[in-house]
BAKE-654536 format. One record per residue (C-alpha): residue in one letter; x negated, y, z negated. Coordinates in steps of 0.5 Angstrom, whole numbers, padded with zeros to 4 digits. Layout:
N
<site r="a" xx="X" yy="Y" zz="Z"/>
...
//
This chain:
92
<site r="x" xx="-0008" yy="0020" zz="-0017"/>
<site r="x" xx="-0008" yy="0028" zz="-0015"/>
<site r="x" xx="-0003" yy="0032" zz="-0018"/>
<site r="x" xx="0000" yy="0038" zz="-0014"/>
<site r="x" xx="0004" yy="0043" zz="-0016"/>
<site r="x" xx="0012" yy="0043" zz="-0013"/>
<site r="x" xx="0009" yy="0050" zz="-0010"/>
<site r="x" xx="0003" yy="0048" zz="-0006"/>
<site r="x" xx="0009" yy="0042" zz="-0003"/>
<site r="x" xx="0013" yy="0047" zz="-0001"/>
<site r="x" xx="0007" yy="0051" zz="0003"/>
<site r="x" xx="0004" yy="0046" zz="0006"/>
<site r="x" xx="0010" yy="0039" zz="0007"/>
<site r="x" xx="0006" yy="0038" zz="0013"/>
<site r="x" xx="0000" yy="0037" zz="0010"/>
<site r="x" xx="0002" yy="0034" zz="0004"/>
<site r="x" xx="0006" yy="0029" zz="0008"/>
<site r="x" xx="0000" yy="0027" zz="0013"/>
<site r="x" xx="-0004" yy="0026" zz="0007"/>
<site r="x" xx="0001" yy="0022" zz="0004"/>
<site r="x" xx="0002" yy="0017" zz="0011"/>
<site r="x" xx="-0006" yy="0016" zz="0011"/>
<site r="x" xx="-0006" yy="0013" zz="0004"/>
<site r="x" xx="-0007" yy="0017" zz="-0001"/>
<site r="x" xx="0000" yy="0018" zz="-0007"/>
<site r="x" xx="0000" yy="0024" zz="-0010"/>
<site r="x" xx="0004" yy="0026" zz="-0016"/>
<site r="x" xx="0009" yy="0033" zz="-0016"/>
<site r="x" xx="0009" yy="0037" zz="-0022"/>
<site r="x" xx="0014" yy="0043" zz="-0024"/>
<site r="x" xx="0011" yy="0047" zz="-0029"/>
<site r="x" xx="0005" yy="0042" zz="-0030"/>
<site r="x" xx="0010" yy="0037" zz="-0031"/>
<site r="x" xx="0010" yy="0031" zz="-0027"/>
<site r="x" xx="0018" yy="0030" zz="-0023"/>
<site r="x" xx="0016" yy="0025" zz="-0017"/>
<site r="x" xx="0011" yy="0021" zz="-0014"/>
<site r="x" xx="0010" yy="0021" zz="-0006"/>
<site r="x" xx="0006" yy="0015" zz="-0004"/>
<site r="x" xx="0006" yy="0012" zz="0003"/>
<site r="x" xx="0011" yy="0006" zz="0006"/>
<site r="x" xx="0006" yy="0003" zz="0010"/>
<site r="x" xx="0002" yy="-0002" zz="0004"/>
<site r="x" xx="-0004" yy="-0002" zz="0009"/>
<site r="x" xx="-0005" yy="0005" zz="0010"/>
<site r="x" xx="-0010" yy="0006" zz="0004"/>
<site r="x" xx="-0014" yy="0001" zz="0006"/>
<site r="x" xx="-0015" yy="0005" zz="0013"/>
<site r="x" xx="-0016" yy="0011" zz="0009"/>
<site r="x" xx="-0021" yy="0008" zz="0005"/>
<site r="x" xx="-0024" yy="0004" zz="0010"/>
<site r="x" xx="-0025" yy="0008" zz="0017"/>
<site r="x" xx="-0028" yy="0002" zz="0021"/>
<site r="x" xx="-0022" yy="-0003" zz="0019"/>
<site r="x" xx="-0018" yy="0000" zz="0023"/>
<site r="x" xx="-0018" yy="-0007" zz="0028"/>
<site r="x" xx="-0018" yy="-0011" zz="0022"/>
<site r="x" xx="-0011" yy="-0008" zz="0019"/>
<site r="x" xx="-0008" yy="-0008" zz="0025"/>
<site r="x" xx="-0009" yy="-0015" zz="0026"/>
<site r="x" xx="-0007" yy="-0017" zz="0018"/>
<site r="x" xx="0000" yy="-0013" zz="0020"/>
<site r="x" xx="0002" yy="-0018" zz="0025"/>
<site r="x" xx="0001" yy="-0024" zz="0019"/>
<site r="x" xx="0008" yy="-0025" zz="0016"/>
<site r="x" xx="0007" yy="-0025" zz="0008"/>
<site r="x" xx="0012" yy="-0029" zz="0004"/>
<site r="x" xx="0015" yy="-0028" zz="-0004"/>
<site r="x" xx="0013" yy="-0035" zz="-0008"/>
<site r="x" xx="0019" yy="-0036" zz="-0012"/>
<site r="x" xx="0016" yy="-0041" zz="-0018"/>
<site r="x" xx="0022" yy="-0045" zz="-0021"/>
<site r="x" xx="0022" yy="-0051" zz="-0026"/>
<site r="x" xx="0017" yy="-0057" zz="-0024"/>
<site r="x" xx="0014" yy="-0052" zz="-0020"/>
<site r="x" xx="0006" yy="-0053" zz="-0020"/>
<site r="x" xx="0002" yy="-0047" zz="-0019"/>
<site r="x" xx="-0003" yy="-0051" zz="-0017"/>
<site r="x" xx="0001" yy="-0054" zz="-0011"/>
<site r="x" xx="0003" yy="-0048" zz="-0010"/>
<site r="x" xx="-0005" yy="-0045" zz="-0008"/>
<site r="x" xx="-0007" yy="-0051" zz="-0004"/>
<site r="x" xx="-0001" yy="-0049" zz="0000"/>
<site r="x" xx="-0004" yy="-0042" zz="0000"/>
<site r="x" xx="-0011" yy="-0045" zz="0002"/>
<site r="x" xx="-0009" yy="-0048" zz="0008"/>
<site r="x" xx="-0004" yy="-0044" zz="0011"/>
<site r="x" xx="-0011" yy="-0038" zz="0010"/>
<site r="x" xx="-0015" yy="-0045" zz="0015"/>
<site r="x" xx="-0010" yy="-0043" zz="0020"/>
<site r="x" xx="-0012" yy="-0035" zz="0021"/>
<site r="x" xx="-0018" yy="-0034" zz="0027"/>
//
């Protein structure tokens, strides 16, 4: 993660900013000391930025709806995965 002095973030906000939204997290130091992370809202944004030509492909994963499993007691994991392995047999 890149660090960038407090100073350089109030210079340059937009850039920091337009950084930030493609993906990358930066940390923000005041007198070499970190105060505050800056990491995008868009969980596929790095993925973009590291891959240029997934560009399509993220799009499409950002229309499939993701679901928290929430294991309780009796709960197999195992079925729990098999569930997982044939909803991805519904994906084109």
């Amino acid at each position: 993660m890149t660090t960038i002095p407090i100073e350089e973030l109030e210079a340059h906000l937009r850039e920091v900013l337009a950084r930030v939204q493609a993906g990358e997290r930066l940390l923000i130091a005041r007198d070499g000391e970190p105060v505050a992370e800056l990491s995008p809202c868009d969980p596929l944004a790095a993925i973009e930025r590291a891959f240029p030509g997934m560009r399509r492909a993220t799009r499409h994963m950002r229309d499939i709806e993701i679901r928290r499993v929430r294991l309780s007691d009796g709960t197999d994991i195992l079925d729990v995965l098999r569930e997982v392995t044939e909803d991805r047999d519904l994906l084109p």
